[in-house]
C-alpha positions in Angstrom: 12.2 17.5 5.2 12.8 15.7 8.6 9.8 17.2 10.0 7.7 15.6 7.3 9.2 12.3 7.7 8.5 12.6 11.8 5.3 13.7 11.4 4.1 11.0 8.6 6.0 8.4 10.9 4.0 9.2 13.4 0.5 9.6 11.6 1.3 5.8 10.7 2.4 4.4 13.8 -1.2 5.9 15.3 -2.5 4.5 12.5 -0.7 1.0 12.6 -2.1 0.7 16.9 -5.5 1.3 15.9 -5.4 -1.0 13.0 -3.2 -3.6 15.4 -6.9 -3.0 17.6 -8.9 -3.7 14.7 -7.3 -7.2 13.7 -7.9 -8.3 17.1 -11.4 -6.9 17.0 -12.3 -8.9 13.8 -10.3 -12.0 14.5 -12.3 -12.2 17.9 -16.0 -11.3 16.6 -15.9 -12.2 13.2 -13.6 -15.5 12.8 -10.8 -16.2 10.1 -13.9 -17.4 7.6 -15.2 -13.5 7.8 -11.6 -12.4 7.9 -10.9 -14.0 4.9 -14.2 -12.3 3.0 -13.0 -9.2 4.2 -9.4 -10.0 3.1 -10.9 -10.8 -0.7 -13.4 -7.6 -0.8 -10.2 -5.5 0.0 -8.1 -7.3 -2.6 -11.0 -6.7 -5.2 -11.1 -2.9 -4.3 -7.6 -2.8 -4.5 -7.4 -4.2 -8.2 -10.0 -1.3 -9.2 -8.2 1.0 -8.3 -5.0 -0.2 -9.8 -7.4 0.6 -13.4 -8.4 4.0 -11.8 -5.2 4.8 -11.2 -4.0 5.1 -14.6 -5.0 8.7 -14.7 -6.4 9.0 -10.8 -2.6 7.5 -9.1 1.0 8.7 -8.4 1.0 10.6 -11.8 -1.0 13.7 -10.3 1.5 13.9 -8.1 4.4 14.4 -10.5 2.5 16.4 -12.5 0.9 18.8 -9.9 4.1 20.9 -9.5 4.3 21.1 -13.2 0.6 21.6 -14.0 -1.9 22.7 -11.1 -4.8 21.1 -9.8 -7.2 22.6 -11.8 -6.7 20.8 -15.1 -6.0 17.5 -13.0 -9.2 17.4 -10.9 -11.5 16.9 -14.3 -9.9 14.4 -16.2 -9.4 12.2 -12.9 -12.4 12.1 -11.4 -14.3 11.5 -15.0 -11.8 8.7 -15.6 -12.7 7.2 -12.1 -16.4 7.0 -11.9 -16.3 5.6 -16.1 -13.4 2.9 -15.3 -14.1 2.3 -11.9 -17.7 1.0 -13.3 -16.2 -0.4 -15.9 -14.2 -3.1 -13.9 -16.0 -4.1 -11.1 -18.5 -5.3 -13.9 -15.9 -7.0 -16.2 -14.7 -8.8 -12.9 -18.2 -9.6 -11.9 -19.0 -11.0 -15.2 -15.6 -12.5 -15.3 -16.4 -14.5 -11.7 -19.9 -15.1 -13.3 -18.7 -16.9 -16.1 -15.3 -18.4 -15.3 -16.1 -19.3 -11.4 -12.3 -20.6 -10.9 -11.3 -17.1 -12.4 -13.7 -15.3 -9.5 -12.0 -12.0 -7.7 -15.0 -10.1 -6.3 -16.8 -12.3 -3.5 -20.1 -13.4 -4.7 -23.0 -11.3 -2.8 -20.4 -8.3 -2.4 -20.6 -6.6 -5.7 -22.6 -3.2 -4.8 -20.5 -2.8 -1.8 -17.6 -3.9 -4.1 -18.2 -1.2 -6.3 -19.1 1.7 -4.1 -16.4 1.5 -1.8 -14.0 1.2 -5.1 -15.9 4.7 -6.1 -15.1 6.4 -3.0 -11.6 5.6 -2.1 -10.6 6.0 -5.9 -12.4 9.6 -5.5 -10.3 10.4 -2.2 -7.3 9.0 -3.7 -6.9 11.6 -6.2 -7.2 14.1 -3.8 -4.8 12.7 -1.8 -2.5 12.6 -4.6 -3.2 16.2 -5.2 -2.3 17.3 -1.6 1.0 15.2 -2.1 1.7 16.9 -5.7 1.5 20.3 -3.2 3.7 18.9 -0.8 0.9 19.2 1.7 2.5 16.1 3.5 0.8 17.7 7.1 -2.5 17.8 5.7 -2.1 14.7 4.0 -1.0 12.8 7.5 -3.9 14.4 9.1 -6.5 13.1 7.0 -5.2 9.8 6.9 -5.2 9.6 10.6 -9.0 10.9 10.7 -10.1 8.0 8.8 -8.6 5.5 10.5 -10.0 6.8 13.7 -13.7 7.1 12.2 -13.3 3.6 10.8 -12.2 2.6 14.5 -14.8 4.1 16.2 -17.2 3.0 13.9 -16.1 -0.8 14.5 -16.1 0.2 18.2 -19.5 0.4 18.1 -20.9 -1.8 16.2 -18.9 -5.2 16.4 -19.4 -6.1 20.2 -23.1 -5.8 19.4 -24.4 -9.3 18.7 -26.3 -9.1 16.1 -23.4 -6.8 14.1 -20.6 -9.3 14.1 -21.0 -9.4 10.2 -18.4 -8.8 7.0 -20.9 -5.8 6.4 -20.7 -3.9 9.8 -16.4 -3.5 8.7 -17.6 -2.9 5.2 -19.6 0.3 6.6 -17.2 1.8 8.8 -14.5 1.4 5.9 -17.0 3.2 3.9 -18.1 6.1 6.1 -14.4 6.7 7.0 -13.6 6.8 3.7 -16.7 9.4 2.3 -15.6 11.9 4.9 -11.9 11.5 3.5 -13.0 12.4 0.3 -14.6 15.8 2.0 -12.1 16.8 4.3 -9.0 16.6 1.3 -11.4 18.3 -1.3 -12.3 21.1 1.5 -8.0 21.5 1.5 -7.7 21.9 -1.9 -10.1 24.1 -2.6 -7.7 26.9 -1.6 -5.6 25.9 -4.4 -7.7 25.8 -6.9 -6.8 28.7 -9.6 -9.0 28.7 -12.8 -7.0 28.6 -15.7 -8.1 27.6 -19.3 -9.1 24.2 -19.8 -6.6 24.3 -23.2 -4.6 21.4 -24.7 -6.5 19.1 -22.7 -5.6 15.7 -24.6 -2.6 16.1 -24.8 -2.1 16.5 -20.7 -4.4 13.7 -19.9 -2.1 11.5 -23.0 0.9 12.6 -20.9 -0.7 11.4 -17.9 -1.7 8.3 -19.0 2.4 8.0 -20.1 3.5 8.0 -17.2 0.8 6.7 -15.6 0.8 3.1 -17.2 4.3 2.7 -16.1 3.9 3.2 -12.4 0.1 1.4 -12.6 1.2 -1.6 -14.6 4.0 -2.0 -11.6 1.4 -1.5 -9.4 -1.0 -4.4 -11.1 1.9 -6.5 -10.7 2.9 -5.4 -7.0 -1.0 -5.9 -5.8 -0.6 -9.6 -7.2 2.6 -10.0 -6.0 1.6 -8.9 -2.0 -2.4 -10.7 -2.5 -2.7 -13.1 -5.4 -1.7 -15.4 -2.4 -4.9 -15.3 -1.2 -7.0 -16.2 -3.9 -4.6 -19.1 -4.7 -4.7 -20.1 -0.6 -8.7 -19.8 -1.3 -9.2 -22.4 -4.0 -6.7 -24.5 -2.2 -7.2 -24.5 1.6 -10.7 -22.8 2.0 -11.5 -19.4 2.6 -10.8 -19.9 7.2 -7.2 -20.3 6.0 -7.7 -17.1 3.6 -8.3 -15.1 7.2 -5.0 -16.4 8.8 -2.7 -15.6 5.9 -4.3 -12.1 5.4 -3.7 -11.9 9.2 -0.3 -12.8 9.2 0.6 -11.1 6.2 -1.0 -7.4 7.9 1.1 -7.9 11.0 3.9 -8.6 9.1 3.2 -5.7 6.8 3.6 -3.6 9.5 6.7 -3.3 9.8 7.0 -1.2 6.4 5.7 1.6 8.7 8.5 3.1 8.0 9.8 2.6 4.8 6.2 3.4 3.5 6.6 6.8 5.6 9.9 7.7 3.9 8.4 6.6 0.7 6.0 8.7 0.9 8.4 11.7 1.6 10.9 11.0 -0.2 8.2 10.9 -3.9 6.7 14.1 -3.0 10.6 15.7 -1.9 11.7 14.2 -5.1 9.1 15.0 -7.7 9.4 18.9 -6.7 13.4 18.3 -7.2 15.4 18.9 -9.9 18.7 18.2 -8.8 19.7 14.3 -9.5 22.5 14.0 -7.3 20.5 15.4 -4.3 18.2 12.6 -5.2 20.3 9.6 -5.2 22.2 10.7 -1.9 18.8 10.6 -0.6 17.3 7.9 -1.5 20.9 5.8 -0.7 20.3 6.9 2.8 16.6 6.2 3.0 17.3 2.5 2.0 19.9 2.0 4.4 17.3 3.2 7.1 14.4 1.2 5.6 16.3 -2.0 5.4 18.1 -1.6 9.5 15.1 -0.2 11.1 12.7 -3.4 9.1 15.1 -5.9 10.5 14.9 -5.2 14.2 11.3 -4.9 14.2 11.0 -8.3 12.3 13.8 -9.6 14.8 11.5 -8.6 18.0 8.6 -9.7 16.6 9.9 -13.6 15.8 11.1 -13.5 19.4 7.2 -12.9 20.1 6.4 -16.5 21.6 3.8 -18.7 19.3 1.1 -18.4 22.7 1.2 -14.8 22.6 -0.4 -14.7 19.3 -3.1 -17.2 20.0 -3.9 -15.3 23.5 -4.0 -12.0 21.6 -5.7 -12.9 18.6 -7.7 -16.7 19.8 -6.6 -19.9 19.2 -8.5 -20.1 15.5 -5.3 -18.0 14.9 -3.0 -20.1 16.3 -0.3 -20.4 12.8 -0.3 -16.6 12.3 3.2 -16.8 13.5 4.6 -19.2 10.9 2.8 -17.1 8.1 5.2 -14.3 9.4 7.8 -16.4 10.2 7.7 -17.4 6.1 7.3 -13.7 5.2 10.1 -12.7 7.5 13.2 -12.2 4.9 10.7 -10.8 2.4 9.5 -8.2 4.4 13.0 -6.5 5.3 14.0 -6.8 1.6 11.1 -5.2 0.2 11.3 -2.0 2.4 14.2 -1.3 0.5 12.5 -1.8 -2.7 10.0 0.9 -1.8 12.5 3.0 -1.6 13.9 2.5 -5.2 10.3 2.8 -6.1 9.5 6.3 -5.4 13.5 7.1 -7.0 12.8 5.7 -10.2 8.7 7.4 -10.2 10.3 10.7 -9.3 12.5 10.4 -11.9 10.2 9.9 -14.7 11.8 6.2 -15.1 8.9 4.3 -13.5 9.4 1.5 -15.9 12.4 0.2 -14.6 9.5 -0.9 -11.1 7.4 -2.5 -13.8 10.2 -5.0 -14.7 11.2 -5.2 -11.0 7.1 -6.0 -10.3 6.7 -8.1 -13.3 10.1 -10.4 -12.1 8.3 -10.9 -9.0 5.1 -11.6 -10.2 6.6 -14.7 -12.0 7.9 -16.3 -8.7 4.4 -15.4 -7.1 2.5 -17.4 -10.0 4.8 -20.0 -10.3 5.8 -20.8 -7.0 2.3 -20.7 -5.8 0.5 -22.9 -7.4 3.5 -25.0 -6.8 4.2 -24.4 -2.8 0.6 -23.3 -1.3 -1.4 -26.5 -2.6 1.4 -28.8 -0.4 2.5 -26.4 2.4 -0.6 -24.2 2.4 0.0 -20.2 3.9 3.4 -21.4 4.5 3.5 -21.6 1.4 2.1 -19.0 0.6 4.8 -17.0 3.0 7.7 -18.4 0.9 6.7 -17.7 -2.6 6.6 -14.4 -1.2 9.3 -14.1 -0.1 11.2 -15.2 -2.6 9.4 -12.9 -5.2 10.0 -10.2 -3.2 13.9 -10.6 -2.9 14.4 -11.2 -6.9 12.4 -7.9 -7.6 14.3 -5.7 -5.3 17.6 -7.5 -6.3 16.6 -5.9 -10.0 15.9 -2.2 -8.8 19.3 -3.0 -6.6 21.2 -3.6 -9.6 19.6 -0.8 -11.8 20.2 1.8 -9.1 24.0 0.5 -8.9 24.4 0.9 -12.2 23.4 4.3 -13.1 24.8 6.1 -9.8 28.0 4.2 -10.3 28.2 3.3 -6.5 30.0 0.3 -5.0 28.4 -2.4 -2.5 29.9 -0.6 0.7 28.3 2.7 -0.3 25.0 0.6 0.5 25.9 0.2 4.4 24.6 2.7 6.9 27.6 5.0 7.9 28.1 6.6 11.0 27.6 9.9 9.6 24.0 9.2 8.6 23.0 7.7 12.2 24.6 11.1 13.9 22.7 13.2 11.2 19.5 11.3 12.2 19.8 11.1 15.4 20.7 14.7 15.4 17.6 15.5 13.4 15.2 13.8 15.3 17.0 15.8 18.4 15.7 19.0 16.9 12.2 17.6 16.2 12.0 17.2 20.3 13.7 20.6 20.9 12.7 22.6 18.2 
């Protein structure tokens, strides 16, 4: 399992330099106003999906051990291209008629909806290849993307007449279609025919335990970005770019609780053995939580001018944005980590409380904090909606493994195992 977790660090921290590239790229030839469209056509993407993935999410990959592919595929991508439709033109209509209420940029519905089309179509099989424990394939894929959309923006944005939102759009888009035909092209191997029988009742199942983990991820999505909408109507949408800066370089720190995550859901939902799973999962949030801090720790030592050098001086406050983040950040890698326990354990509800908790301090501090203190603001009502909804899954977990506070600290034991691990990754 270490291998995975190596191998899917690393697929992210290739993934987190070129994207590091890419920020710079946009903040330099596009300008926090085009940032900040950017920023808002991502966030309206994202909520699609959140619908798709009812059916189309992390619920193919608990049932794939327990079902195959085959009877997955159908239902998911059906339910994708109907509901995907079906809410990009509820929001549209929703932005037409309630213009405070807006979500999808106006001008940007088609590319809106087709880019929601084509990562929802990838995602399932990516979730597929995760059900299979095809974490390898799974890392590769992603990393091909990323690469493509890189290149892509390589090309295109130091060209004069490219430096638009559209010319990102496109390589986000390509990248993204040729995900969708390298992961089908991996699961094709898999697939085994099988009657198409009792087919409502698997997609009902589905739909069980997908609302759980969906309706936590509804809330989640507005807990990391309704920020930006509220920071939009506020401030105007150049300060839109700077917080959605600030909040990606900040974000990338989770590098590695995201990794584990991502491990530790596919390890999990293939296990049976519930002890196995909370010793796991105990020492996966002790590494989350250590390794977050020093990272957030080196980059607050990162003087202010560094930032503005790097990124130009339209970008000068990026580092109080993650200054404001900074707490929230460490604490929600360990919250991740709970995440994928509680999913793998068919209790996803107890991350839609967690999500919902936090979703209350977002709202309510928000429209309290950003209209005064603007991103900053923005940064603490983060923060602190992150902290209470991790402080939830903290007590949950506490309570049904029975474990005491200093079970939570990382031992020595665990540093020699994973040093020791990593030892055998390098000397195999």
């Amino acid at each position: 399992m270490f291998k995975k977790i190596i191998g899917t660090i690393g697929t992210r921290a290739l993934t987190a330099i070129l994207a590091f590239v890419t920020w710079i790229m946009n903040a330099h030839y596009l300008g926090p106003e085009k940032v900040g469209t950017i920023s808002l056509i991502i966030f309206s993407v994202a909520i699609i999906q959140l619908f798709t993935n009812f059916v189309a999410g992390s619920a193919l990959v608990y049932m794939t051990p327990r079902t195959g592919i085959y009877k997955l595929i159908i239902p998911a991508y059906i339910w994708t291209m109907v509901v995907a439709t079906l809410s990009a033109g509820v929001m549209w209509a929703i932005g037409k008629w309630f213009p405070i209420a807006e979500v999808i940029p106006a001008g940007y519905f088609l590319p809106v909806l087709g880019l929601s089309l084509v990562l929802s179509f990838a995602s399932v099989n990516n979730m597929l290849l995760l059900g299979l424990e095809k974490l390898n394939t799974f890392n590769i894929i992603s990393l091909v993307q990323v690469i493509v959309m890189f290149g892509i923006l390589l090309f295109c944005l130091p060209g004069i007449h490219s430096c638009e939102v559209m010319a990102y759009y496109w390589a986000v888009f390509i990248s993204w279609v040729l995900s969708f035909g390298f992961s089908f092209i991996q699961l094709w191997p898999a697939f085994k025919k099988v009657p198409l029988t009792n087919m409502k009742a698997l997609v009902l199942e589905i739909l069980r335990f997908g609302t759980y983990v969906q309706v936590a991820n509804l809330f989640q999505s507005m807990n990391y970005r309704l920020s930006l909408k509220f920071v939009d109507y506020y401030t105007g949408r150049a300060a839109v770019g700077v917080l959605s800066l600030g909040m990606q370089l900040a974000e990338g720190l989770w590098l590695i609780s995201r990794s584990l995550a991502t491990v530790q859901y596919s390890r999990l939902s293939n296990e049976m053995n519930y002890d196995y799973s909370v010793r796991l999962t105990l020492t996966l949030a002790k590494i989350a939580w250590v390794v977050t801090a020093i990272g957030m720790a080196l980059i607050l030592a990162i003087p202010r001018f560094v930032f503005t050098w790097v990124f130009s001086a339209r970008f000068g406050d990026v580092k109080l944005v993650i200054a404001s983040l900074a707490i929230g950040i460490v604490v929600l890698s360990v919250s991740m980590i709970f995440s994928g326990f509680y999913s793998a354990i068919n209790k996803p509800y107890h991350n839609t409380i967690s999500s919902a908790i936090g979703l209350v301090f977002t709202i309510g501090l928000g429209v309290v904090l950003i209209p005064v203190y603007g991103i900053v603001g923005a940064g603490i009502s983060a923060t602190v909606s992150y902290t209470f909804l991790t402080l939830y899954q903290f007590i949950i977990f506490s309570r049904m493994t029975k474990l005491r506070l200093r079970d939570f600290m990382l031992t020595r034991h665990e540093i020699r195992l994973l040093v020791s691990e990593v030892k055998k990754m390098r000397n195999p």
